[in-house]
N, C-alpha and C positions, 0 to 999 in steps of 0.2 A: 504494500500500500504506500504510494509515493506520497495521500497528502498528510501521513499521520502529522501531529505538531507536537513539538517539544517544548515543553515550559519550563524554566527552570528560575525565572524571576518572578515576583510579584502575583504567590499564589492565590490571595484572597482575592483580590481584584479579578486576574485572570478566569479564578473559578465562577465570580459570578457576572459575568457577561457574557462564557458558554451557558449555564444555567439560564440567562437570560435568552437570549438569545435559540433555546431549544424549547422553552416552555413543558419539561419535563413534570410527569405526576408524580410518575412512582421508580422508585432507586433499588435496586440492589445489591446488598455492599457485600464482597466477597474476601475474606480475612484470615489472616491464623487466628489462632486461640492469642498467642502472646502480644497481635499489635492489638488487636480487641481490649485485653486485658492491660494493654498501658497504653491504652485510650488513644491511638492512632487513628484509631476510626470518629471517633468523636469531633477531630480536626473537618472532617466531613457531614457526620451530623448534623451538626449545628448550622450549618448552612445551606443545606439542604431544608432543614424545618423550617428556617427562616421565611424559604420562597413556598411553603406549606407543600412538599413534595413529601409525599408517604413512604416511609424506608422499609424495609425488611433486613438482616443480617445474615448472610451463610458462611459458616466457621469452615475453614481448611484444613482439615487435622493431617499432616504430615502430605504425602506426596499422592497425586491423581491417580486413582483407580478406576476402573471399568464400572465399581459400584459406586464410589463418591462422585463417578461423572452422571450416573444416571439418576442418584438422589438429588442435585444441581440441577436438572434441567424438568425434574417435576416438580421442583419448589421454582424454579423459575415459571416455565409453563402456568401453575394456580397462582403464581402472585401478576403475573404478566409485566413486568417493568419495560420500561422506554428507558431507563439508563441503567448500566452497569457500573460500578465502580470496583475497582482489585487495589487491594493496600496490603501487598506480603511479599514474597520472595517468586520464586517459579511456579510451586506449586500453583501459591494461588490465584497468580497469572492467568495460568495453563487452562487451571478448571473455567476460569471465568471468561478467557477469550472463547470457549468451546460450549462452555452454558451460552453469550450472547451469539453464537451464530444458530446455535440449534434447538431454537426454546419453543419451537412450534410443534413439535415430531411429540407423539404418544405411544411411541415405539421405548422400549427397554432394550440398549444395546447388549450385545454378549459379546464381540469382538472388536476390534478396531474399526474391522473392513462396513460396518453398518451405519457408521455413525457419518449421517449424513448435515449439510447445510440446509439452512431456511433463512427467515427473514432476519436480517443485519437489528441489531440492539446498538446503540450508543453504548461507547466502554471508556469510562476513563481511567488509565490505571496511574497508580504510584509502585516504584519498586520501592522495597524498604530493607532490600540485600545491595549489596552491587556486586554483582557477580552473575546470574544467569543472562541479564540480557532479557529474559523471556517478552519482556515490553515491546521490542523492537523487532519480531521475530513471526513466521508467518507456521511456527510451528510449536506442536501441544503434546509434550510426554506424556503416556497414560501408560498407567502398569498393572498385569495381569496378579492380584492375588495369589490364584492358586500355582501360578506358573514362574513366578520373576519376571516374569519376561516385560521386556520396556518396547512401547509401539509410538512413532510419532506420526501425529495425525497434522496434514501438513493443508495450507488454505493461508492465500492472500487476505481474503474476507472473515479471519479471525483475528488479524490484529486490532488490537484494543486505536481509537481517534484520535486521542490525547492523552500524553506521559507529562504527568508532573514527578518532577526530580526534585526533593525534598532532603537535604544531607539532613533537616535534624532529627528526619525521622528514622536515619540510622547509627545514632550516635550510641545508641543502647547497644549495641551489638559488642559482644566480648572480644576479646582479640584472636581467638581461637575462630572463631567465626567470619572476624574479619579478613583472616587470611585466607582460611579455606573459599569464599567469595571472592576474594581478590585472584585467587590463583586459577580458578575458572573462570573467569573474566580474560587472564591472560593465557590460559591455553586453550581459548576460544580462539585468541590473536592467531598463535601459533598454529593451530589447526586449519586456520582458513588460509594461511600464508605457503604453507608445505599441501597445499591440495591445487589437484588437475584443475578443478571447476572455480576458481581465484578469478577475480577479474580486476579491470584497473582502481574500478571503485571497491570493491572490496578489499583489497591490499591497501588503498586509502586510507580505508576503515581503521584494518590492523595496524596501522603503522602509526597512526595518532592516536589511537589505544594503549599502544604498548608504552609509547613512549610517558603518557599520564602514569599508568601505572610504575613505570619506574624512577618519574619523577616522583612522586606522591607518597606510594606505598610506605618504603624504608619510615617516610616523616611522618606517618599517620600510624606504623604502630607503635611509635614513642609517645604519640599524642591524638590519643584516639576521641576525645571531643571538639578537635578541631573542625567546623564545620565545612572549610574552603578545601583542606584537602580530601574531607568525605565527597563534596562539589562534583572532585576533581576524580575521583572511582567512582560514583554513581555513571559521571562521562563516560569514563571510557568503558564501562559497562555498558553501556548502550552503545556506542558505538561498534564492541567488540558484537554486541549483537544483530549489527547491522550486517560485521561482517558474513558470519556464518550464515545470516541470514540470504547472501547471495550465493556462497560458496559450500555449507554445510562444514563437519565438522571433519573429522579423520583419522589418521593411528592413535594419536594419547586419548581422544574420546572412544575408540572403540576398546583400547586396553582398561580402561577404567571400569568400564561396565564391571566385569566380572570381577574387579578386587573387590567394588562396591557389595557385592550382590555373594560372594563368598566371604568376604576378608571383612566386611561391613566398615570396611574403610570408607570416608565421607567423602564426597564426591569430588571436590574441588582438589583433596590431597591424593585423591585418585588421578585423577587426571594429570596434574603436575609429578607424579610420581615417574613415569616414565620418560619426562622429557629431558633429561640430563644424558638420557643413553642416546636418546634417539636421535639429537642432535650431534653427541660426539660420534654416533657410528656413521652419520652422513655425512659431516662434518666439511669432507671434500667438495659433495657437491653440493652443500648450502652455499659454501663461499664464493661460488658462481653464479650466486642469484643476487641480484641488485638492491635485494633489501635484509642480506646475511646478516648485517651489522643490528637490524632490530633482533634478530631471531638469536643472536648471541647474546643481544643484553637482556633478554628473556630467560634464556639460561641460566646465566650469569646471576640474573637477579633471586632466582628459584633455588638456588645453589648459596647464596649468603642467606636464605632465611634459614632457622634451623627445624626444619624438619622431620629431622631424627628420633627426636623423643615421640613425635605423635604416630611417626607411620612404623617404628620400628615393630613393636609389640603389637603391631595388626598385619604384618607381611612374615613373621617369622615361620611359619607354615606355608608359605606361598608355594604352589604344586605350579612351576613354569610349565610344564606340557600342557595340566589340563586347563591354565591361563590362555595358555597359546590356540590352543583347539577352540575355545570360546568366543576368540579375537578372530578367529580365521571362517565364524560363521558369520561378523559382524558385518553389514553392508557399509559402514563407514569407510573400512577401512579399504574398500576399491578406492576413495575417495583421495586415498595417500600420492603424493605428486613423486614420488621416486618408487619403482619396482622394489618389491619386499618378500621377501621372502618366508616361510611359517622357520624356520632355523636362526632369522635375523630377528624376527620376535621373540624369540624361545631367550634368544641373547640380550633381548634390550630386558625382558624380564628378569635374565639372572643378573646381568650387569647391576639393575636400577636395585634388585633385592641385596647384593652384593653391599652397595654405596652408602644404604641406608642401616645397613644392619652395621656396616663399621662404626668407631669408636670418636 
């Protein structure tokens, strides 16, 4: 969606001259438990009541399922809203760009393959991570309960109209958090910059991403209430989601899966995990691409944080074949911009297990 708009100044105002300007009844507000709970949503409330628009509230508890998507769109469907609002992370992005395309359907989905589009909802979302991107992005993870299995449900016509960027409303985020965010933010960068399907503007994307993040980062976990350099990841969180959103993701997102999913390592130190190998094993032919110098200081930068203490005691069982066998079902990973081999995988997992497990 080329006209989505991005706010990042002067929310009150901004908000109520869309408000205006749309003559909404009824709201939908789509949440974790924890912005709920330290009243992130209320930032909306209240002005929402103000123009006498009737709210309802649906709580996100952890990450989009086949059944939390279909409890979503019959609580949408009986409340019928003209606007959506999302105040959380991916999840509840995901759910809610997927409840505002599909709220008309009386169908109970059971797979991916069902879930069909209907009539477009107003969505305004806030991220309150900076890290997935999900805001900027024309695609919706949903996961199978009984199966693990992660399906993305992909549509132009579910990204949310307007992104308001709020740094205060990520200032509560711990540091553990903040990094695991940060680092999926940048190896969104990296993943769309080492892939076939890259284009000029998505390489854009990555490259004033990364660069925020390594400007930023280092000062932001010294000083985690600073609002300008929160500003300044929220950015290139969306940005990095612009990129993937032309280019999709690639090898450290299709390695991740299965740490996450066996190893219950979180997703963002999942993903960063492999990219210190991945980069030294092609190391030859990055340097022949015109934008190696981002892709090293991304490295670089993943490699002064310390990551040791968090990833070591969740990889120390790491089984590299049946990592590799899981990675080699992933469709991401056609996506990878250098020929790869399942023995060059098997290598970047023992090498990255090697790195982390030392002292």
């Amino acid at each position: 969606m080329n006209n989505q708009e991005i706010i990042d100044l002067n929310f009150k105002a901004s908000l109520l001259k869309i408000l205006d300007l749309n003559d909404f009844k009824k709201a939908l507000i789509f949440a974790s438990p924890g912005n709920d709970k330290r009243g992130n949503t209320d930032l909306f409330k209240r002005e929402l009541k103000k123009q006498k628009i009737k709210i309802e509230t649906f709580l996100v508890d952890s990450y989009p399922t086949l059944q939390s998507i279909n409890h979503a769109l019959r609580i949408t469907e009986n409340f019928e809203p003209d606007l959506v609002v999302s105040i959380g992370g991916g999840s509840t992005i995901d759910t809610a760009k997927v409840a505002s395309a599909c709220t008309v359907s009386k169908t109970n989905y059971t797979d991916i393959n069902s879930l069909k589009l209907y009539e477009k909802i107003f969505h305004i979302s806030i991220p309150t991570t900076a890290g997935s991107g999900a805001e900027s992005t024309k695609f919706a993870t949903i996961w199978s309960k009984e199966t693990l299995e992660k399906f993305s449900f992909e549509d132009e016509k579910i990204m949310p109209e307007i992104v308001f960027l709020l740094p205060e409303l990520t200032k509560s985020l711990p540091l553990d958090i903040t990094i695991s965010t940060s680092l999926d933010a940048l190896c969104h960068n990296i993943d769309s910059l080492l892939n076939k399907y890259k284009n000029t503007k998505s390489t854009q994307y990555a490259i004033e991403s990364i660069q925020l993040i390594n400007n930023n980062l280092p000062m932001l976990l010294n000083d985690l209430n600073n609002e300008d350099l929160r500003m300044n990841i929220l950015k290139a969180s969306n940005l990095a989601g612009k990129a993937i959103n032309i280019s999709r993701t690639s090898l450290n997102h299709a390695i991740s899966y299965p740490l996450t999913n066996l190893y219950n390592l979180e997703h963002g130190y999942a993903c960063a995990y492999s990219v210190i190998a991945t980069i030294d094993m092609f190391k030859s032919d990055i340097e022949k691409l015109p934008f190696s110098k981002h892709l090293i200081d991304a490295r670089n930068l993943i490699s002064n944080i310390d990551l040791r203490s968090i990833v070591k005691s969740k990889i120390m069982n790491q089984n590299s074949t049946e990592v590799t066998n899981l990675v080699l079902k992933n469709s991401r990973l056609s996506n990878f911009l250098f020929n790869i081999q399942d023995t060059q995988i098997h290598q970047i997992l023992t090498n990255s297990k090697q790195y982390y497990s030392s002292n």
